[in-house]
N, C-alpha and C positions, 0 to 999 in steps of 0.2 A: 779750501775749495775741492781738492782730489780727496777730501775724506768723503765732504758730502755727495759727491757724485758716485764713491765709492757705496754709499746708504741708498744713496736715490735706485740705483743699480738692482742692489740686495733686495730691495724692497719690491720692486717689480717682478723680480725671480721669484720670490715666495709667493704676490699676487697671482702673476701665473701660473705656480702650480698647484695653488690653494684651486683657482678656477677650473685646471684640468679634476682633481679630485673632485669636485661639485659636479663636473659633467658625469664621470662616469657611475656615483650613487646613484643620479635621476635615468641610467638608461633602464628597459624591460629586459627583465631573465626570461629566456624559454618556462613553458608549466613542465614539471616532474611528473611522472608516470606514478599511480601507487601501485602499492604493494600489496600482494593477497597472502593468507595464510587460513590454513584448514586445521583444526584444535586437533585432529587424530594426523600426527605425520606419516604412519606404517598402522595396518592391521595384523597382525603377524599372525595368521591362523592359518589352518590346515586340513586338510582330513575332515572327521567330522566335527571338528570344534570349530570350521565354519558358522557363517553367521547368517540366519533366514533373513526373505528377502524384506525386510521389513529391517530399516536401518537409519537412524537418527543422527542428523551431521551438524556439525555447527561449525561456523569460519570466520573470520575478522576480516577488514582491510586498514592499511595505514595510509599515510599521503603527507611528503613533507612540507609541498606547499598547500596547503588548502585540504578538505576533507572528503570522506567516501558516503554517497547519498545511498548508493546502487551496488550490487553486483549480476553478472552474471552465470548461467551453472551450465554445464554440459555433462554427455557422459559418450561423444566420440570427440569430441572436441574439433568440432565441425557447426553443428549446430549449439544457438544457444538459447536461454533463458532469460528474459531478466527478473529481478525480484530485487526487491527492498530490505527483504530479512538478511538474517544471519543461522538462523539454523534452520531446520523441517526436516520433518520423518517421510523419508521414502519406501516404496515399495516395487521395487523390482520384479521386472518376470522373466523367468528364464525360459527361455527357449522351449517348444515341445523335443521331450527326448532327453532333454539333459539334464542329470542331477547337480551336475556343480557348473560355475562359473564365477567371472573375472569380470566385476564391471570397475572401469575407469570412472573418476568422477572428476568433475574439472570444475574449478571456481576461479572467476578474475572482477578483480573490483574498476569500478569503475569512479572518475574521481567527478567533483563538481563541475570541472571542468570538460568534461567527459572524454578524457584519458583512460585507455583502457590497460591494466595492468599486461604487459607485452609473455610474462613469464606465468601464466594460471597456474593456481597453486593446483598436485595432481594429487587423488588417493587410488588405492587399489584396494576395492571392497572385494574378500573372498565367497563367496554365496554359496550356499548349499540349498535343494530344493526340501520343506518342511512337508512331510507326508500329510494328507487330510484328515478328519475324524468324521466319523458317521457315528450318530446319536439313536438308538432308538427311545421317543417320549413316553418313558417308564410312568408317567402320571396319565398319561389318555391312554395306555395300553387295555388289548380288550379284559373282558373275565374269566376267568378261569374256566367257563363251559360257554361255548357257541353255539347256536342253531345255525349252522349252514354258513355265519358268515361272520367274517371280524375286519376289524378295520384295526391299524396301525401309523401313527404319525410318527416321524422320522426328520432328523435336520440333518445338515453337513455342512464342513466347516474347513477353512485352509488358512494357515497362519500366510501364505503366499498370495492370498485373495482367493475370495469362493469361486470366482471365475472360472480360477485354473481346474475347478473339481471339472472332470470332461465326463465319468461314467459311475452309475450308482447298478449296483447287484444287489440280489437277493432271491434268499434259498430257504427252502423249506425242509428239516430234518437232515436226510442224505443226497435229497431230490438236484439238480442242476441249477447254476449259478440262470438265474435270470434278469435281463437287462432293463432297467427302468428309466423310465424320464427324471434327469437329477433334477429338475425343477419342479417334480409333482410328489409333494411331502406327506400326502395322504392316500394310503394305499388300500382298498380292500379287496377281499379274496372271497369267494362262491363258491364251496367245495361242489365237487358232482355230487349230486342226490342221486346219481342210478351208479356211482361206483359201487365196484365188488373188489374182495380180497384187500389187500394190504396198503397199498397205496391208489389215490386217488390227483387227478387234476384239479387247480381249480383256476377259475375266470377271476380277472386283473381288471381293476375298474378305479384308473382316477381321480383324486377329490368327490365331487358330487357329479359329476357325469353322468347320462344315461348309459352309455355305451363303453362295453369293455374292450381291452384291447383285443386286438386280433388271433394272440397266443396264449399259451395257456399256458402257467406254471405246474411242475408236477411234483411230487417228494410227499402230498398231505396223507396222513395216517386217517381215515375215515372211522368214528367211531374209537379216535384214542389221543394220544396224547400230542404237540405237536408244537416246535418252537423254530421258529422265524431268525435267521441270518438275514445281516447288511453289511457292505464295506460298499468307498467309496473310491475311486482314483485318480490322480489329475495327472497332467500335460506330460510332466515327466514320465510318467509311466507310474507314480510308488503308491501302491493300494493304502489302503485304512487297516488299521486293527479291525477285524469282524467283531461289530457288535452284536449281541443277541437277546430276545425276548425272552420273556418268562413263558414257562407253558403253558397251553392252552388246548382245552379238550372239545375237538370240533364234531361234533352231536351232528347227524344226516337227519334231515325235515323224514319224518316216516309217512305222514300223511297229509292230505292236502286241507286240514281246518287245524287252523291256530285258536288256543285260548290262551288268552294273558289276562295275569291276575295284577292288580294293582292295588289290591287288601291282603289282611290275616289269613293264615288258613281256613278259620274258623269260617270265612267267608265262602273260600274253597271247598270247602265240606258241605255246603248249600248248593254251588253249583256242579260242580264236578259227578255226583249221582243222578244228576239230573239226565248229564251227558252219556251217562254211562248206560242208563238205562233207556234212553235211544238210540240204544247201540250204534254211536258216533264216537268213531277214534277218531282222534286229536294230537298235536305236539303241545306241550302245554311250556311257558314260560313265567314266571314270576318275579314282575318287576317293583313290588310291592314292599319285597323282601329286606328287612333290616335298613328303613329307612331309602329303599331303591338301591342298593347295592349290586343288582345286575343289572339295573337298565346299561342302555351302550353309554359310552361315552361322546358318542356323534351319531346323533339319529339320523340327519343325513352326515352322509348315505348309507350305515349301515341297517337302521330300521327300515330304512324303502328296501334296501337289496332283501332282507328277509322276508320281505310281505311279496316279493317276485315268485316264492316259493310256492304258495298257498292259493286256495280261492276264495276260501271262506273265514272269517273273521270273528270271532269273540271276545268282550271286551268287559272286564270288566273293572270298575273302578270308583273313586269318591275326588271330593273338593282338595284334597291334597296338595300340596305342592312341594318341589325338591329341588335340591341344588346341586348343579352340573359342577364339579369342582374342576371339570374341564375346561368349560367356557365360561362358568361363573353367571351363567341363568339360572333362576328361578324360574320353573314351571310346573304346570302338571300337566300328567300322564296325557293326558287326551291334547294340549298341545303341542308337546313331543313329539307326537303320532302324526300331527296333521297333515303334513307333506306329504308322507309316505302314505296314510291312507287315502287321502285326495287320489294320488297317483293310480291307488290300487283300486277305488271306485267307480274311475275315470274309462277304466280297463274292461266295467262290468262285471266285477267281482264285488261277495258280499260281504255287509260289515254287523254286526248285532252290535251296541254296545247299551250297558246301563250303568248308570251315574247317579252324582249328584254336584248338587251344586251350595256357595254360601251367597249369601245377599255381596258379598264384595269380592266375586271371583272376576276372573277377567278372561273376557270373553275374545277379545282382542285377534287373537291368532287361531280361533277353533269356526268362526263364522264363515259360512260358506265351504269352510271342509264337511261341516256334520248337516243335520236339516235345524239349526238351530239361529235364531237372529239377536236374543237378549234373554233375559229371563225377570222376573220380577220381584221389586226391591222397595216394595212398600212398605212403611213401617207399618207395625204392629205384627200380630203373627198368623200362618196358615200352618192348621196341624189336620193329619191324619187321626180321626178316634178308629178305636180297634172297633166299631163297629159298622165303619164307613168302607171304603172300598175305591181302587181305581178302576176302570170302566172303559169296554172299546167302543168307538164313536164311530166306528166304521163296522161297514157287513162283514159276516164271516162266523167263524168256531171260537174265536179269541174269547176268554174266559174271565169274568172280573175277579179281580184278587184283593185279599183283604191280608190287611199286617195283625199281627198278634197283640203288639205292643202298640201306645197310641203314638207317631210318629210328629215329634215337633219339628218347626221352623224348615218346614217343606218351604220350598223353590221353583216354582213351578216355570214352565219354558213358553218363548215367543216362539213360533216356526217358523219356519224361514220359508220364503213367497213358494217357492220353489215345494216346497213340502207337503203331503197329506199328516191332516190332523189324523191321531192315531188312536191315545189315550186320555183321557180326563181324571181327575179326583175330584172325592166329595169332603172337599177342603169344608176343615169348621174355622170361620174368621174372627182372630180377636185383638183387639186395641186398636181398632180401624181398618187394620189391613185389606185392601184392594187388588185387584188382579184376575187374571183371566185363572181358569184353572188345568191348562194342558201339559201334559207331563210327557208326551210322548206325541213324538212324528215320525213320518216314513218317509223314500224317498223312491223313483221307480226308475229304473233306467232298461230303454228298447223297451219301455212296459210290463219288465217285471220290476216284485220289488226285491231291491238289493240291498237297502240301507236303514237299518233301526236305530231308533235313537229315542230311550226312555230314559227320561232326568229323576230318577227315582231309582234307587238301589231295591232290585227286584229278590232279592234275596233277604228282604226286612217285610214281602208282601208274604211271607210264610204259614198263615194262618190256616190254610189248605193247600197243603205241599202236593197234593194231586191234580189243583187248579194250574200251581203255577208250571208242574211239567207240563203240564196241557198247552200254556200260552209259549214255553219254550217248544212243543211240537207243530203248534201254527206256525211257528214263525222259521223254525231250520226246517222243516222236516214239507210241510207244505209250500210257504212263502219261497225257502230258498231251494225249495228240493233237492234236500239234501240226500 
């Protein structure tokens, strides 16, 4: 009996503390904090093997009970962030004024429970400020000879963000650093047309603006050679390496009628004596040339700024059309123009021009600039025989002219409402062909006329070269009294 009471005993003492161990498995642990950690422990740089502000971090977290959804990031460790990632690239700014500095950066994880790691892991990023770059666009830059005006597109750029760029300069030759809008990437220049001696000013005009700035750059070689400086600056103070243009020979407007050629010489050599022997000086230009190889690169605004020059306009050209490898249009000559001469017509100044056209030009962007509304695209054919003639339909000394050669698959013009009918031909029609037969309109502004416009390359009406000075003496020398 004292054994089994001695059992019964034993047995109850292990019961009881078999139950105490049961109790304290089923009680709740407090939640653990996790743990953060940043992949770079030290940057260890200095001097200039500092690091721009542009810096790529990655972090982890751990958690012994449970896991990390969240973190989040500081850099006074005061305010915070939160974010889901584990790394991202930053970009820093540093202070105006200062080239180096010392940002803290601070990450703590946070766990599912939303424990927030009590010790954020710290880095100490070294910074140094990355100086900007100023671009000048070597592919839209002007041509090697200007009339009066050139245009230049330019970028700029900051490994610390383009923000921080605060001032963009630029100087001409030896001339004074001059201050520009960092956010006006298209700059053109107006040399003075009545400067004398060595250097010249010129007027600063904007993208396509009407109106130039209030100052005026000075340093340009008038009549010589002349290449353009740029740098950039930002917040810290640290300029750009100056970038520089290619040279560029700035030609002064000598007289007030422009002739541009948009053909061969050979075509030149028809009109240019014509001019000559009305003893009309002229600046002449040739955007015809090897495929257009001087037209500008930005008709606006540098073709309007050159027509600002002049009063009177000669034009001449065909159905051609060419490719801007600037802006990557295709156009021709007379829709290039159309802004600029709109503008210049607009003003009361005159415009001559003679053309042509193909049954599938596009008329698109030239209506309503010239006195022209469509032209006619009948099939079959209108030709000129060399023993026909075009013809003025209106009063006056204007002279009918006849071509030498018989002229096929002529094009003849609608006018536009706005317009006097001017010229006709004695079109012969074949395979059907229909249509009106006006080849030329006029336009009158304050009641004179300012604006000619013959869809016929007058320079193939050569069969009496003394007719057709005659009809270029009506038209400069009386119509536009010249």
């Amino acid at each position: 009996d004292a054994f089994l009471n001695f059992m019964r005993k034993l047995l109850s003492i292990v019961v009881f503390i078999a139950v105490l161990s049961s109790c304290d498995k089923g009680q709740l642990k407090s939640n653990l904090p996790p743990d953060t950690r940043i992949a770079l422990e030290s940057i260890n740089l200095d001097g200039q093997f500092r690091l721009n502000s542009v810096v790529r971090l990655t972090w982890f977290g751990t958690d012994q009970d449970g896991f990390v959804p969240g973190f989040e990031i500081s850099i006074d460790g005061t305010n915070w962030v939160y974010t889901t990632t584990q790394d991202s690239t930053f970009k820093f700014e540093l202070p105006p004024g200062a080239d180096t500095i010392d940002i803290n950066f601070y990450v703590r994880a946070i766990d599912d429970k939303n424990a927030t790691d009590p010790t954020p892991a710290e880095l100490r990023i070294p910074l140094k400020n990355t100086p900007p770059v100023a671009t000048i666009d070597e592919t839209a830059e002007p041509k090697d000879t200007v009339l009066g005006v050139a245009t230049w597109r330019w970028f700029a750029s900051d490994d610390d963000g383009d923000q921080t760029i605060t001032t963009a300069e630029i100087r001409f030759n030896n001339g004074n650093w001059f201050a520009v809008d960092v956010n006006q990437s298209l700059l053109s220049f107006v040399i003075d047309p009545n400067a004398t001696g060595q250097n010249a000013d010129a007027t600063v005009y904007y993208g396509n603006t009407n109106f130039p700035q209030p100052n005026k750059i000075d340093g340009l070689v008038p009549e010589g050679d002349n290449t353009m400086y740029i740098r950039v600056s930002d917040i810290a103070g640290s300029f750009s390496e100056v970038d520089t243009s290619k040279v560029v020979f700035f030609k002064k407007p000598q007289h007030d009628f422009l002739v541009i050629s948009g053909q061969p010489i050979s075509v030149s050599n028809v009109y240019l004596p014509i001019l000559n022997s009305l003893n009309i000086d002229y600046d002449f230009v040739d955007f015809g040339l090897n495929g257009g190889e001087n037209q500008p690169s930005f008709w606006n605004p540098t073709f309007r700024l050159t027509l600002r020059q002049y009063k009177t306009l000669f034009v001449y050209t065909d159905a051609s059309v060419y490719n801007n490898p600037t802006t990557g249009e295709t156009k021709s000559i007379l829709s290039n123009m159309g802004q600029g001469i709109q503008e210049f017509t607009n003003d009361g100044n005159k415009v001559f021009i003679t053309t042509s056209f193909a049954k599938t030009s596009d008329l698109t962007e030239i209506q309503g600039t010239y006195p022209i509304d469509a032209i006619e695209t009948s099939n079959g054919q209108a030709r000129l025989t060399n023993d026909s003639s075009i013809y003025p339909v209106v009063t006056g000394n204007y002279p009918v002219v006849q071509p030498i050669n018989i002229l096929i698959g002529v094009v003849p013009m609608i006018a536009s409402a706005d317009a006097e009918l001017f010229y006709r031909a004695g079109i012969t029609k074949l395979s059907g062909w229909q249509g009106d037969n006006v080849v030329a309109a006029r336009r009158k502004f304050n009641g004179n006329i300012n604006h000619v416009f013959f869809a016929m390359e007058l320079h193939l009406m050569n069969k009496d070269l003394q007719s057709l000075e005659d009809l270029f003496e009506e038209i400069l020398v009386n119509d536009f009294n010249w």
